[in-house]
KEPA-923727 format. One record per residue (C-alpha): x, y, z. Coordinates in steps of 0.05 Angstrom, whole numbers, padded with zeros to 5 digits, always signed. Layout:
XYZ;...
//
This chain:
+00000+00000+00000;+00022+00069-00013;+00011+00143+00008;+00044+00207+00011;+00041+00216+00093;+00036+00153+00143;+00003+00177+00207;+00010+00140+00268;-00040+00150+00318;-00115+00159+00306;-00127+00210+00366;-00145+00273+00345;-00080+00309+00322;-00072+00250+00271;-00145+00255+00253;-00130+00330+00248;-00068+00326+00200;-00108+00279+00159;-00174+00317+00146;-00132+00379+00138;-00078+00346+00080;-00151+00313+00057;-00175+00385+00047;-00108+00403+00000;-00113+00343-00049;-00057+00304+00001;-00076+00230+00019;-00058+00201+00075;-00072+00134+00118;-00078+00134+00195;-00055+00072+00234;-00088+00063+00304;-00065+00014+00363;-00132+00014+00388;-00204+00013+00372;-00249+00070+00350;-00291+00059+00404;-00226+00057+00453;-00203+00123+00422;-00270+00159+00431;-00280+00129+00507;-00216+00178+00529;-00229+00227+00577;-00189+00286+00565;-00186+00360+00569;-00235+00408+00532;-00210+00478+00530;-00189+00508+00463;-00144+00567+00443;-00171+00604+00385;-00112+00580+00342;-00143+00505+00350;-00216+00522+00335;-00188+00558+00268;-00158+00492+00243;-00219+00450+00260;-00259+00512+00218;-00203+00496+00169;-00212+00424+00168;-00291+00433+00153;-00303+00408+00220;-00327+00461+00266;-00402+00468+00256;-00420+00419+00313;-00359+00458+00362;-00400+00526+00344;-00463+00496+00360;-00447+00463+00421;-00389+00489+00452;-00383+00538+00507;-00344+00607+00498;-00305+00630+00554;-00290+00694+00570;-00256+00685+00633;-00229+00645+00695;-00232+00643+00762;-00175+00645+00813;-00178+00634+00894;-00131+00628+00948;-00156+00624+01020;-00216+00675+01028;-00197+00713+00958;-00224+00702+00892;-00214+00749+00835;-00229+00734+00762;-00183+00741+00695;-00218+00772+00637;-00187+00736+00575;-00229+00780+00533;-00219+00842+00551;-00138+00834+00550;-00132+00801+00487;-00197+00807+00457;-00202+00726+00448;-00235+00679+00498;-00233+00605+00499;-00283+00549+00465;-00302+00501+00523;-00309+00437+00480;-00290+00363+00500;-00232+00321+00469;-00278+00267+00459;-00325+00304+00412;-00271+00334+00380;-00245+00265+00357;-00311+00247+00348;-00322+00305+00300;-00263+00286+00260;-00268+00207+00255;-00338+00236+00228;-00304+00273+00180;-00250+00218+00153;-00307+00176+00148;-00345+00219+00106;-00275+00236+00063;-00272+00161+00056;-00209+00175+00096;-00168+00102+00102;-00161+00088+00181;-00132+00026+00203;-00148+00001+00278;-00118-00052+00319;-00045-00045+00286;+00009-00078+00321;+00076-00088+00314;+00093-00011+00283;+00165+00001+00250;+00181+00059+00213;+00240+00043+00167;+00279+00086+00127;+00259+00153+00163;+00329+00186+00151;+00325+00169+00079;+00283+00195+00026;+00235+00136+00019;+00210+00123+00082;+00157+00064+00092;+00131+00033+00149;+00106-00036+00172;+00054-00071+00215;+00000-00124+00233;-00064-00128+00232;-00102-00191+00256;-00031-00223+00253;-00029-00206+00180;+00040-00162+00160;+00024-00103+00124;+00072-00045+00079;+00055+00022+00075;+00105+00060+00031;+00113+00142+00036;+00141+00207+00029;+00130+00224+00098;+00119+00201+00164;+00077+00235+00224;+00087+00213+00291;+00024+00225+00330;+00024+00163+00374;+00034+00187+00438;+00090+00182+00498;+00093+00107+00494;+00086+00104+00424;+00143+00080+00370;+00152+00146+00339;+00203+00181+00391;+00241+00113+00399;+00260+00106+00333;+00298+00174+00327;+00362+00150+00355;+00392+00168+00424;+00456+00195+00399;+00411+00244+00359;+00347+00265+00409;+00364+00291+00476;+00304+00292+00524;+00279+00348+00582;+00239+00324+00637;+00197+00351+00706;+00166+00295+00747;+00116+00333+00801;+00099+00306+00869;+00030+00298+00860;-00030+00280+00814;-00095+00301+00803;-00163+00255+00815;-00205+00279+00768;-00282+00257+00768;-00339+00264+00706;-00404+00274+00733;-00476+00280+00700;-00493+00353+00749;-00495+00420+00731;-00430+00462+00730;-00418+00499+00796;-00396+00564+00749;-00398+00583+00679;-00331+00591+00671;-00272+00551+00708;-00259+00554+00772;-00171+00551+00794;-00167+00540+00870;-00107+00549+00914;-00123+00525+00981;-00080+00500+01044;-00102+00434+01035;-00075+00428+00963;-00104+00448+00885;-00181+00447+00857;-00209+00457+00797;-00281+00461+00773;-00299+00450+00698;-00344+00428+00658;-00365+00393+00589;-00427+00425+00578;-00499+00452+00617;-00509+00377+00656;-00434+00348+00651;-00381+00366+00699;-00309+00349+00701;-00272+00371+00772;-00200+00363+00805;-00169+00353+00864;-00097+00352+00876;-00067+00289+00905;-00016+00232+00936;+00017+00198+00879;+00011+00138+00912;-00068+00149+00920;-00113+00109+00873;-00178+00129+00849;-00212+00071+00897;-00181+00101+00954;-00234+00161+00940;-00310+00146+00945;-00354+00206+00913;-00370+00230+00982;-00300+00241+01000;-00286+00272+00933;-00344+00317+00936;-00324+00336+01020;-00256+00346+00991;-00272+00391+00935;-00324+00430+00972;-00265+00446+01023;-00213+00470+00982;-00255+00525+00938;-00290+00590+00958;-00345+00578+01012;-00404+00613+00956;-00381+00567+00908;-00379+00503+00958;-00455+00520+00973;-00486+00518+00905;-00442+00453+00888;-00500+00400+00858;-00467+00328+00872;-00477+00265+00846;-00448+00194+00828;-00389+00199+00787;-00390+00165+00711;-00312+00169+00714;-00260+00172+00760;-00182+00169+00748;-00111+00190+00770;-00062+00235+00735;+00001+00242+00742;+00038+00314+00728;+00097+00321+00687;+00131+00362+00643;+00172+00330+00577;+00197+00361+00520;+00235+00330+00464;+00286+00351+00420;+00288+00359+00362;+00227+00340+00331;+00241+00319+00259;+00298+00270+00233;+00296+00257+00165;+00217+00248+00139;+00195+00235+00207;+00171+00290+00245;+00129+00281+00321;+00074+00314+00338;+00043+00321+00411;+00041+00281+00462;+00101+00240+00424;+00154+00302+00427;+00117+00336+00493;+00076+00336+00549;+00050+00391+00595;+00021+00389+00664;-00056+00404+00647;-00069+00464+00693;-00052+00508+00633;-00097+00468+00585;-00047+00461+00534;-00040+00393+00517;-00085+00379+00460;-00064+00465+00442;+00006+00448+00430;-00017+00389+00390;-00049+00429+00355;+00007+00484+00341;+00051+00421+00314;-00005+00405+00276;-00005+00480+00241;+00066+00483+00227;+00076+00404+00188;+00011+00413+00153;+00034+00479+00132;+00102+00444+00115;+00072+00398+00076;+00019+00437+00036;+00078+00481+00017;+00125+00416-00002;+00070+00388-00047;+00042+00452-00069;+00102+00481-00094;+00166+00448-00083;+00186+00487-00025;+00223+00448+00035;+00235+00502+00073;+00178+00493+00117;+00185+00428+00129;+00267+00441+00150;+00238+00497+00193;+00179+00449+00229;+00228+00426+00290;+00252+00500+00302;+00176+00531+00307;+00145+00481+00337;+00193+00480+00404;+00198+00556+00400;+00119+00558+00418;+00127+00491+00461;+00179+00517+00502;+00131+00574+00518;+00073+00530+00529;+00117+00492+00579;+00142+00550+00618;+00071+00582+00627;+00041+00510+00645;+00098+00497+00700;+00090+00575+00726;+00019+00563+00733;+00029+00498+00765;+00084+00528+00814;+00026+00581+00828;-00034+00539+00842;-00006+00472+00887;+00022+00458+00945;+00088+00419+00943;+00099+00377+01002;+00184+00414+01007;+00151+00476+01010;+00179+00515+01063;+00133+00583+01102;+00186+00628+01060;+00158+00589+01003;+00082+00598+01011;+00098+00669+01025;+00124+00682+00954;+00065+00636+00926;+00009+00678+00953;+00056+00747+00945;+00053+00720+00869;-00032+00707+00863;-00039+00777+00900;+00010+00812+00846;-00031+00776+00792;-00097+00794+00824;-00074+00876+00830;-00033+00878+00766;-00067+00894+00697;-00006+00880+00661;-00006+00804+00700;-00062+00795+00681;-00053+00810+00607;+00011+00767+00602;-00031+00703+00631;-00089+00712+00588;-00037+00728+00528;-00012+00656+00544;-00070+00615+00569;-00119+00638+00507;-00052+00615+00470;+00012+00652+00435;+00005+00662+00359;+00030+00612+00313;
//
């Protein structure tokens, strides 16, 4: 079998690439490890920069986003008694779109499927060969049946576990990583949001946050032990946890109920570098990961997504390599910022269990100078309605 780009990982930054190349005349074939049904059955985050919605406008996939999805003007942020609120509009004149992962992918499976897009799930047994040379191909199984897909290019979209990093060699990738002390147990629940717009808590007895999917599913945090597991939690103790570590108004009007899902995260940030060898070039959670409280994970997906596609459209287009030489270099230029803002706010928001009084001093002398200072203010919503491509 042959295409012009091989894209591992069906999640929604492959799916993305796909339907966008798709939209250029560019084929492409997506190889999964899992099931469509596995895929869509992630929970993940659901706030999107303005930069993301654009592509899935781009991609001819939007309409359902628009219809559905939740604009967000603003955030929340407490510490003990305080609370003061961030206007993302008014500093940057952009908000967010509220909008889950899930549909997203959904959206754009949707899309391929329509395309006639060729998707191949339950593929096992991934090697990319040749990815240093100019006639890359790649090989697999499928129901224990070896398969050949020949190409010009390779996208790595598979994931932190996934074959794509591995195969660039260690004498040529060097690797950045922050392991935090914590996690966060995060719970879906079929209730009403407790605000319209998300709710950051700093509290003395560790991080909270309060989102939501949309009017009657809501998605909240609580920061944790690592070595806590999500059966060491019932609901009530989530819910008498949760209610304890945000404002008191907001603690009254929370509506509680069973939860539908309940899971661990762990925190870490992991950057990659570089980000192309040869025709292979990684994308997301395969070149970097951020610690969610800055909602960039599936953002900075997105950004790599922008920059190959753009690569690509101009390789096939009209010759030009010059963006896909450049991809490595502007990607990590915007990840690198991504990174910082997602560990600041993370510094900002938990409690770590070295930290000493002079410590907590600076952390709440920090949320005071961001809750006085207009020009604060403006630099967070700059970077958490996300930096231009």
């Amino acid at each position: 079998m042959k295409t012009q780009v091989a894209i591992i990982g069906g999640g929604p930054s492959g799916l993305l690439l796909s339907q966008l190349l798709h939209k250029r005349g560019i084929d492409s074939v997506v190889l999964e490890r899992k099931t469509k049904d596995h895929v869509l059955g992630r929970i993940r985050a659901g706030v999107l920069e303005q930069g993301f919605v654009q592509l899935m406008e781009e991609a001819g996939c939007a309409d359902r986003m628009h219809a559905e999805g939740f604009t967000h003007d603003g955030a929340l942020i407490s510490y003990g008694d305080e609370i003061f609120r961030v206007d993302f509009t008014r500093h940057t004149g952009t908000p967010v779109m509220v909008y889950g992962q899930t549909e997203v992918t959904r959206d754009l499976y949707d899309a391929r499927e329509r395309a006639g897009g060729r998707i191949a799930f339950n593929v096992e047994d991934v090697v990319i060969h040749g990815a240093d040379s100019d006639h890359p191909h790649v090989t697999y199984t499928v129901g224990g049946e070896a398969q050949r897909l020949d190409c010009d290019f390779v996208a790595g979209c598979d994931g932190f576990h996934g074959v794509s990093r591995q195969t660039i060699p260690l004498s040529v990738r060097k690797e950045y990583e922050k392991v935090y002390p914590f996690g966060w147990l995060g719970i879906l629940s079929e209730t009403p949001p407790v605000n319209h717009e998300l709710i950051y808590a700093n509290s003395s007895r560790g991080f909270a946050l309060c989102s939501m999917r949309n009017d009657n599913l809501s998605r909240y945090y609580i920061q944790c032990s690592l070595s806590d597991s999500p059966e060491d939690w019932t609901d009530e103790a989530f819910w008498e946890e949760l209610g304890r570590r945000i404002p008191q108004e907001y603690a009254g009007k929370l509506v509680t109920g069973p939860s539908i899902e309940k899971s661990i995260a762990p925190l870490r940030s992991f950057v990659t570098e570089p980000m192309r060898w040869g025709r292979l070039f990684l994308c997301g959670d395969a070149a970097h990961i951020v610690p969610p409280t800055g909602a960039k994970g599936l953002n900075t997906a997105a950004s790599d997504i922008h920059y190959l596609y753009s690569g690509l459209r101009a390789f096939y287009e009209t010759g030009s390599e010059t963006g896909i030489d450049a991809y490595s270099a502007r990607a990590l230029r915007r990840i690198w910022k991504a990174e910082r803002f997602s560990w600041w706010f993370s510094s900002l928001m938990h409690r770590y269990p070295d930290q000493s009084e002079f410590d907590l001093k600076m952390q709440i002398a920090d949320l005071e100078f961001l809750r006085s200072n207009e020009a604060a203010q403006k630099s967070m919503a700059e970077n958490y309605v996300g930096l231009p491509y």
